[in-house]
VEXDRENZA-85713 format. One record per residue (C-alpha): residue in one letter; y, x, z. Coordinates in steps of 0.02 Angstrom, whole numbers, plus 50000, padded with zeros to 5 digits. Each point is the difference from the previous one (the first is absolute). Layout:
N
aYXZ...
***
This chain:
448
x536045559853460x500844983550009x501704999550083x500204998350174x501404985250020x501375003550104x501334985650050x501785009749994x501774992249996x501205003549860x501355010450108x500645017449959x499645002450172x497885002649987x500265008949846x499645017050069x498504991550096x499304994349845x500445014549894x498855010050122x498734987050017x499814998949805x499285017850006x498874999550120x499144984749974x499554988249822x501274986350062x500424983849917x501504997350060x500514979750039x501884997650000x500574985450110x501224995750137x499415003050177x499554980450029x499034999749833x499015012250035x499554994950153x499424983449908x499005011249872x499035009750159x499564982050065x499134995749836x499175015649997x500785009149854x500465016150048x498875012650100x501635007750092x501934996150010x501685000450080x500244984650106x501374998650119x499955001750185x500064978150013x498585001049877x498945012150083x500094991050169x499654980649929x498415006749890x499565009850154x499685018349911x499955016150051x501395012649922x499805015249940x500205013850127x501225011749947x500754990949843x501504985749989x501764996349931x501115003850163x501815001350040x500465009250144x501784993449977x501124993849852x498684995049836x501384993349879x498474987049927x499974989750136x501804991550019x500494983650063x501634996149865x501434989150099x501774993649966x500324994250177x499565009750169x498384997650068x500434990650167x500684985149892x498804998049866x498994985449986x498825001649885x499105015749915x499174999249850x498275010050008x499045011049858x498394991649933x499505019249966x499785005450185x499374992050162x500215016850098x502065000549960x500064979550018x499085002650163x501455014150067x501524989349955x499034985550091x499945014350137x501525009350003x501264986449977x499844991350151x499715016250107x501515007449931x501374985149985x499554987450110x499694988549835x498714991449947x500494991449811x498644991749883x498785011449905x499684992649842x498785006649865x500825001149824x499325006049831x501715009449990x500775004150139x501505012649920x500254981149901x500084990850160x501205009450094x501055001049835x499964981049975x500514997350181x498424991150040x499765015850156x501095011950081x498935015349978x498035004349921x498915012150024x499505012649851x498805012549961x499495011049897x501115009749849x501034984849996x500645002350149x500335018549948x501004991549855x500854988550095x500365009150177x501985006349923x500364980849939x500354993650142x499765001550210x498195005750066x499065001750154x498605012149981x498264992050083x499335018650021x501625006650081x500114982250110x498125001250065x500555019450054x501714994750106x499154985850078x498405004050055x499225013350108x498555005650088x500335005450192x499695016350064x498304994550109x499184993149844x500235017449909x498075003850029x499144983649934x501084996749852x499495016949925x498214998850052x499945014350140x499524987150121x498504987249950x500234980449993x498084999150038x499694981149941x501684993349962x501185005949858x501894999850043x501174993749897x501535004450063x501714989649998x501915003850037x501254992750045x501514997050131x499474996650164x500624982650029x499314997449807x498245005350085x500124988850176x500384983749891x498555006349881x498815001450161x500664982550070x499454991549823x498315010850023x500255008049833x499465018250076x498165004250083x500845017550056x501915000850045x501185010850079x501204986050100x501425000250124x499245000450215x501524987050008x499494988249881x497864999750028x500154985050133x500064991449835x498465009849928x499004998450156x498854986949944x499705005749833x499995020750031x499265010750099x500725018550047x499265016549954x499855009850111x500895017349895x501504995449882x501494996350122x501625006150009x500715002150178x501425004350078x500245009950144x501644999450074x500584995649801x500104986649874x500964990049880x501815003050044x501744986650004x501415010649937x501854996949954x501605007349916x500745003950152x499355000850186x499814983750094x499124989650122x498354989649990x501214986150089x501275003049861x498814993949862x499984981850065x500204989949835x500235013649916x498855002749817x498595012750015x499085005249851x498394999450008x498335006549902x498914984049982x499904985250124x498275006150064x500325017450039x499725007750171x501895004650006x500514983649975x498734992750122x500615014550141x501944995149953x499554982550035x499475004950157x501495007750068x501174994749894x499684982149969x502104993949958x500095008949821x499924994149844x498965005949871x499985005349818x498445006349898x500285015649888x498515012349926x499785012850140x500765014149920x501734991749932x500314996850186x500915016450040x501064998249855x500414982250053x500625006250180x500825013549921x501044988849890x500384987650128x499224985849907x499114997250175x500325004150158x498355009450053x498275002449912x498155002550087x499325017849888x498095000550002x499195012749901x500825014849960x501574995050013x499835003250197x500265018049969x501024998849837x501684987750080x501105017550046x500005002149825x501314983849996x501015006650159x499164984250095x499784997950181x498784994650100x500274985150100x498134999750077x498135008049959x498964983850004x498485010950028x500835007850132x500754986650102x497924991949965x499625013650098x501374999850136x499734981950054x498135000249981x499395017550023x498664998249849x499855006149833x500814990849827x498584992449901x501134999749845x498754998149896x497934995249985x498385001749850x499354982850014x498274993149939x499784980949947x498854994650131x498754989849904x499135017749934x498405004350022x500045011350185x499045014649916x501245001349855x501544997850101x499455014650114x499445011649848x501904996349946x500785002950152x498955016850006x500725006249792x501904995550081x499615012950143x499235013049914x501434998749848x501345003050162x499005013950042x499825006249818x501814998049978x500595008650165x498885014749975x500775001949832x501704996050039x501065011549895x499284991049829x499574983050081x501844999450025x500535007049842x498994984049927x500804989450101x501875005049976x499744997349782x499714983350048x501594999850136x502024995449995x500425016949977x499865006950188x500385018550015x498475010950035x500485000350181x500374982050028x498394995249938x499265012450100x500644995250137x499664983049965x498204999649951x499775010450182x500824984950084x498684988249935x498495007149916x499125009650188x498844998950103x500524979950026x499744998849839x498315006949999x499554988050160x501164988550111x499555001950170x500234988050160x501905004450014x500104992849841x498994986150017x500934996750160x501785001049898x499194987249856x499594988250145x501605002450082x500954996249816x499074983349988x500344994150149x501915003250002x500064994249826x499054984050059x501124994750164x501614998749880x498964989449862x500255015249892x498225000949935x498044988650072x498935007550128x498685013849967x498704994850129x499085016149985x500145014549890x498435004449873x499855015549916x498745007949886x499305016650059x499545013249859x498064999349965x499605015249897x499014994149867x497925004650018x499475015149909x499184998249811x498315001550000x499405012449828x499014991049878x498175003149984x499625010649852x499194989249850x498265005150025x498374992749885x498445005550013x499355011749872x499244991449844x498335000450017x499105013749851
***
């Protein structure tokens, strides 16, 4: 039988996969980094082999069901090495050996530190960071097992895991329960102000986005119908060390979560004297709580979360919305770039509903999934939380919501806070049409 040749990369970690592949099948095995072999599959040399995630995506393949290299959490062979901290380096030195680990310090970097340095290619990067010529490089493999004790490491695996996450409502179509009938997600995290700029440079054809910041989406998105977050008689929250007045905040600094947030966007509007400073959303609290600033907007779970720090609250944003306008919050929207096809934008607007519904009918391990990917919310808070925004909005805004979007823009408008929405245009769920079976393979009977 000749051998069956199988592309496999020289890492203790496969070993058990190829111990138990050996005895089933009459392999050949190929040894070569993950790049290499990706070359070798292009010039047809091997009939299978283990090609990384950026591999698999650029030669357009289909992956094994069932079967891959994952990390839910720390690996250990996938390290970026540094001397400096990350928010000052300037350049990073990537591994020839892996597009998939170069790819998530391209990622991760600037999500996580605010920093974008040069990303050079080197033949060696452990040589380039030791000869100065970078402040950190990424390595893989058993070297990086070798060399993760010599000096300061971030671990890729354990990064990916702290800063992404999938939300609660898109529990049903990332584990298949709910069917992407002619469209294939591929789904992205990332902070919410990370995501609104993202939308802005039209790098996203499905985003979640802050209601307070679409006026600047309006000509390029169009809003689903299911996927918002609204808040009735709640929302993001301003909250201080001590109580105080709205008046007293008058050039006072405010932290805040993002420039494009619907927090900030709602402080603006009734409290348009402050001055502002931009931390990640969940160092806020401990930034009031320290008196490096005076008062912080908490979005996310940190609404429910700031007792924890003894702070007070100076004013429920959501709430006051609600006071002064009597309409629903739209914190938050699912957007569509507008330039899809109509049928396909419906059929996605109809897989966001029905994952809501999967996930609320399921809710006990909808929102166990959700909290592994989470800050480290207490059962109850994110509970409590996930009931506050994943409902029946969720599932469908209605006209009070509508009504409060149209409201939003307009206030936001008159103070030159945001341009004018002319009209609203959102993408109803169009269930997709039933399959139609196949017709058997009949052939007439061979004539005798």
């Amino acid at each position: 039988m000749i051998p069956f040749r199988f592309g496999v990369v020289p890492y203790i970690n496969l070993a058990p996969f190829r111990r138990a592949l050996g005895e089933l099948l009459p392999c050949e095995f190929i040894e070569r980094t993950p790049s290499r072999l990706a070359d070798l599959w292009k010039e047809e040399k091997l009939e299978a082999c283990i090609l990384s995630v950026a591999d698999i995506f650029d030669l357009r393949l289909a992956p094994l069901n069932g079967a891959s290299i994952s990390a839910g959490g720390p690996v250990a062979s996938v390290l970026l090495l540094h001397d400096a901290p990350p928010f000052v380096w300037s350049r990073v030195a990537l591994d020839p050996a892996s597009r998939t680990s170069n790819l998530l310090a391209r990622l991760l970097v600037p999500l996580r530190w605010k920093n974008e340095p040069a990303f050079v290619h080197h033949q060696d990067p452990v040589a380039a960071l030791q000869g100065g010529l970078a402040d950190a490089a990424v390595v893989i493999g058993d070297r990086a097992l070798r060399l993760r004790s010599s000096r300061p490491t971030l671990d890729l695996g354990d990064l990916w895991k702290e800063t992404t996450g999938l939300p609660f409502a898109f529990y049903g179509l990332f584990h298949g329960k709910v069917p992407a009938d002619g469209w294939r997600p591929f789904f992205f995290t990332a902070p919410i102000d990370d995501l609104n700029r993202m939308a802005m440079r039209g790098e996203l054809d499905v985003a979640a986005v802050s209601g307070g910041f679409y006026p600047y989406l309006a000509r390029r998105y169009d809003i689903l119908r299911s996927g918002a977050s609204v808040g009735r008689g709640y929302g993001p929250l301003l909250a201080a060390r001590s109580p105080r007045t709205l008046a007293s905040l008058a050039g006072k600094v405010v932290a805040i979560p993002g420039e494009t947030t619907t927090g900030v966007a709602l402080l603006r509007l009734f409290v348009p004297d402050v001055t502002t400073r931009v931390l990640p959303f969940d160092e806020i609290r401990e930034a009031v709580a320290g008196g490096t600033v005076d008062a912080g907007v908490l979005i996310h779970e940190e609404l429910l979360n700031y007792p924890e720090r003894s702070l007070a609250r100076i004013l429920c944003l959501g709430e006051e919305w609600t006071r002064r306008t009597g309409l629903p919050l739209p914190v938050g929207l699912n957007v569509i770039w507008e330039d899809l096809h109509p049928e396909l934008k419906g059929r996605v607007a109809w897989s966001v509903r029905e994952s809501i519904l999967y996930a609320l009918s399921h809710r006990e391990e909808a929102t166990l999934w959700a909290r592994s990917f989470g800050r480290g919310p207490s059962s109850a808070v994110a509970e409590r939380f996930i009931r506050m925004f994943a409902n029946d909005d969720t599932v469908g805004i209605d006209g009070s919501v509508e009504a409060g979007l149209e409201e939003l823009f307009s206030r936001l408008h008159a103070v030159r806070l945001a341009p004018r929405v002319r009209s609203l245009s959102i993408v109803e769920p169009e269930r997709p049409p039933a399959r139609i079976p196949a017709a058997p393979d009949v052939r007439e009977p061979a004539l005798r």
